[in-house]
C-alpha positions as CSV (number, residue, x, y, z in Angstrom):
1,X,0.0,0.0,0.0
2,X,1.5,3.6,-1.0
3,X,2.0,5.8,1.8
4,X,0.5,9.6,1.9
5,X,1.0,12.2,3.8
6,X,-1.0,15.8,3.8
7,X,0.4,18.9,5.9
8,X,-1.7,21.6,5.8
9,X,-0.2,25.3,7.2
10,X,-2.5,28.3,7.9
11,X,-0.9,31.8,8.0
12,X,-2.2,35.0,9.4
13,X,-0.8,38.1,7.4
14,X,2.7,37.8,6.2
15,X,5.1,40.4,6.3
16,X,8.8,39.7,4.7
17,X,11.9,40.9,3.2
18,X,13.7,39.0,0.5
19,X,17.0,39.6,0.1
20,X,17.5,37.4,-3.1
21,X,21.6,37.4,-2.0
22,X,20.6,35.4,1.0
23,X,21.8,32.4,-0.5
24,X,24.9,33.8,-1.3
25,X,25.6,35.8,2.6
26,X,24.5,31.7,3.8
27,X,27.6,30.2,1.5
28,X,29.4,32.6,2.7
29,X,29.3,31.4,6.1
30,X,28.7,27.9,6.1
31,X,31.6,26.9,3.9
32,X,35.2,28.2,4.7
33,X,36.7,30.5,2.4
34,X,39.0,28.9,0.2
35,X,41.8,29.8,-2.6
36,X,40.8,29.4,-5.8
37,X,42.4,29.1,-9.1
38,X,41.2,30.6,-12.6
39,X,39.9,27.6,-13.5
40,X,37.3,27.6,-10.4
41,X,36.1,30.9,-10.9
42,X,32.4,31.3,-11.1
43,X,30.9,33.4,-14.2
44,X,27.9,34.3,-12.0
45,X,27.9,37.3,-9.9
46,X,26.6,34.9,-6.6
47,X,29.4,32.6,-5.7
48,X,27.1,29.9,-4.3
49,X,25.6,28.8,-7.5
50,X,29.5,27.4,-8.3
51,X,29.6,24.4,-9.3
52,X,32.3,23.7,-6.9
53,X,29.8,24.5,-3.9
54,X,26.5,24.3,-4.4
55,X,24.3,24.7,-1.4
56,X,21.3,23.9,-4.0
57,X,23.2,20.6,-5.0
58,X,23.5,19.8,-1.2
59,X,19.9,20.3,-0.3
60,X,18.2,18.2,-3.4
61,X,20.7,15.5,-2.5
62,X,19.3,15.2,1.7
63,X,15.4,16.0,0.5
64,X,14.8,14.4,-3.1
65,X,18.1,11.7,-3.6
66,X,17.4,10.5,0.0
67,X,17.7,6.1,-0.5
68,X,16.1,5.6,2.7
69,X,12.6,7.3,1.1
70,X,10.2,4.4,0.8
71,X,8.9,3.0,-2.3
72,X,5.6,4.9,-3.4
73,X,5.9,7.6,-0.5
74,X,3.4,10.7,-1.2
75,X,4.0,13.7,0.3
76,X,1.4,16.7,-0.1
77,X,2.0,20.3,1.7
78,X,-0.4,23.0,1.7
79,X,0.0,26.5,3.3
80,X,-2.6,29.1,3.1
81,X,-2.4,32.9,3.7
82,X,-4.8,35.4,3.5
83,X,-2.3,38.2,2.5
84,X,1.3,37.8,1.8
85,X,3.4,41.0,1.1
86,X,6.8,40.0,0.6
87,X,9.5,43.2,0.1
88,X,11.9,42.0,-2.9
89,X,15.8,43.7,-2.0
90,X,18.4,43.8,-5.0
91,X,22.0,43.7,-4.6
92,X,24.6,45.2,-6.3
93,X,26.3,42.5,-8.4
94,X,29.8,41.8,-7.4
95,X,31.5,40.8,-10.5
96,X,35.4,40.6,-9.1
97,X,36.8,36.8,-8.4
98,X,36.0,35.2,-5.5
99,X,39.6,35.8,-3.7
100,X,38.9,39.5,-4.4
101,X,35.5,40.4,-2.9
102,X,34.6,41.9,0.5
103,X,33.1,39.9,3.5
104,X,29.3,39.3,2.7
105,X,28.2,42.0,5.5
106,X,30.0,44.9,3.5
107,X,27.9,44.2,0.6
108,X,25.6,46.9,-0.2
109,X,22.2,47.3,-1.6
110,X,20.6,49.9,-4.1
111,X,17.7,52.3,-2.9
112,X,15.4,50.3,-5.4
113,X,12.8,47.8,-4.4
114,X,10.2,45.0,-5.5
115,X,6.8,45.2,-3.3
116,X,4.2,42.0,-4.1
117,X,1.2,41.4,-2.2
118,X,-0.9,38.8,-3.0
119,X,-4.2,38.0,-1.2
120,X,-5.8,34.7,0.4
121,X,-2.7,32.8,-1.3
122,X,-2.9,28.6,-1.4
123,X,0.4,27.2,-2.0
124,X,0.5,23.2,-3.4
125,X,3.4,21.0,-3.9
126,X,3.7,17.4,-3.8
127,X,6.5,14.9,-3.5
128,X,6.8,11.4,-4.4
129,X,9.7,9.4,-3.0
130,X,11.1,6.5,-4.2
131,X,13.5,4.4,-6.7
132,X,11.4,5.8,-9.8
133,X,11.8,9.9,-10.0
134,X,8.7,11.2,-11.3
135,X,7.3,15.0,-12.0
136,X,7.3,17.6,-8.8
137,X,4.1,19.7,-8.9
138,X,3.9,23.0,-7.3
139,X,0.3,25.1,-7.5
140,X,-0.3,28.7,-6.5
141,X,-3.6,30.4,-6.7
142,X,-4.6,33.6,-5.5
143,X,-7.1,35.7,-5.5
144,X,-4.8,39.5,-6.5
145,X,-1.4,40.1,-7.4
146,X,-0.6,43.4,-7.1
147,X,3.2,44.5,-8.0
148,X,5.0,47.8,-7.2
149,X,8.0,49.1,-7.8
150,X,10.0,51.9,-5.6
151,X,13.1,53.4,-7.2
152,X,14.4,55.7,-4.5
153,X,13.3,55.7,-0.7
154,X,11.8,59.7,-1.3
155,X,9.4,58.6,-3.7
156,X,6.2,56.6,-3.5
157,X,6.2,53.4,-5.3
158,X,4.4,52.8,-8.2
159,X,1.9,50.0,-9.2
160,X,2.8,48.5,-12.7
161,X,1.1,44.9,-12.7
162,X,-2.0,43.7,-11.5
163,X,-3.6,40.4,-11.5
164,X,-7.1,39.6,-10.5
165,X,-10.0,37.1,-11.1
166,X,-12.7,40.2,-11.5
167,X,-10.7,43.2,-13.3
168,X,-14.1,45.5,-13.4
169,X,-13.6,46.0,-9.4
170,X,-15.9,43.4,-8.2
171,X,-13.2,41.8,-5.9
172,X,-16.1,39.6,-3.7
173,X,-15.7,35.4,-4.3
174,X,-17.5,34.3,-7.2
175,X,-20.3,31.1,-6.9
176,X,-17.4,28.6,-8.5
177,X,-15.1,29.7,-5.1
178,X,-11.7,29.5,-6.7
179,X,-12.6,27.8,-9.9
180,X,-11.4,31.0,-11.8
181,X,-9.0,32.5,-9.8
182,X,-5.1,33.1,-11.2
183,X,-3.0,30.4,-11.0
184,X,0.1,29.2,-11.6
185,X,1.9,25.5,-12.1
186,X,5.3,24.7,-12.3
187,X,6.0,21.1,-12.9
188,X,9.8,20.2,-12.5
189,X,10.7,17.0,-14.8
190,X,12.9,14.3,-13.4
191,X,16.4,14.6,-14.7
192,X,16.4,11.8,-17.8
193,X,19.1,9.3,-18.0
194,X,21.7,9.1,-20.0
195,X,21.9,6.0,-22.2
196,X,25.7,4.6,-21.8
197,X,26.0,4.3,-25.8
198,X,25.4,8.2,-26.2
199,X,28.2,10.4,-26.8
């Protein structure tokens, strides 16, 4: 018998920054610094998406490649919000080698910034362990998208994207609930196998 399990996650109102170097300031002090040669110089201005280190790598190895996953294991999350505003921070890219940039909490960032709000949010994703990899499924509907965009702190950001079920203003829940709400779907294929005669 396959096994299931369902984790649902309610949210009040979310408030967050996003620093989208987080990843990078993490690496950073994780992982030693080490010397590195010409050759191991990453062409990306965030030195953890090297191939050398890759904190992505090390996380899809413990939560997707795990052996000890049983066979036919199905994992569903859910997490509902009924407003998440996440604040999107951009860094100035660092484009010097790795042996030649500053310590992570001398890095800088511009004036400019990414505000998102969406409203009564429902994130799905589902996992499916086993021998066998198969497609990843992550769902997120919502109700409005609104995006804005601030380019200095002495000026009022301005709204240049919004996405809604009911454009003519009429923003109560329709008879069909969330039938024709936005959504979006992002299915990640397992990575094929390559045969051993290919070149």
């Amino acid at each position: 018998m396959p096994r299931k399990a369902d984790f649902q996650v309610e949210l009040g109102v979310v408030n967050s920054e996003v620093d989208i170097s987080i990843v990078d300031r993490l690496n950073s002090l994780l992982q030693p610094q080490k010397l590195v040669t010409t050759e191991m110089m990453a062409s990306h201005m965030y030195t953890s998406y090297n191939k050398h280190f890759s904190l992505h790598k090390a996380f899809t190895e413990v939560f997707l490649d795990d052996s000890r996953t049983p066979d036919n294991t199905h994992l569903s999350i859910t997490v509902n919000a009924p407003v998440l505003s996440p604040v999107v921070l951009f860094p100035i890219p660092d484009l010097r080698a790795d042996h030649e940039r500053g310590p992570w909490f001398t890095k800088s960032l511009p004036n400019k910034v990414l505000y998102l709000e969406l409203e009564y949010l429902e994130v799905k994703t589902e996992f499916t362990g086993g021998s066998s990899p198969e497609q990843t499924k992550m769902e997120l509907t919502f109700r409005e998208l609104v995006r804005k965009f601030q380019e200095k702190e002495d000026q009022p950001a301005g709204r240049f994207l919004r996405v809604s079920h009911a454009m003519d203003g009429n923003m109560t829940i329709s008879d069909s609930g969330k039938f024709d709400w936005p959504r979006v779907v992002l299915k990640v294929n397992p990575t094929a196998a390559t045969p051993s005669w290919s070149m």
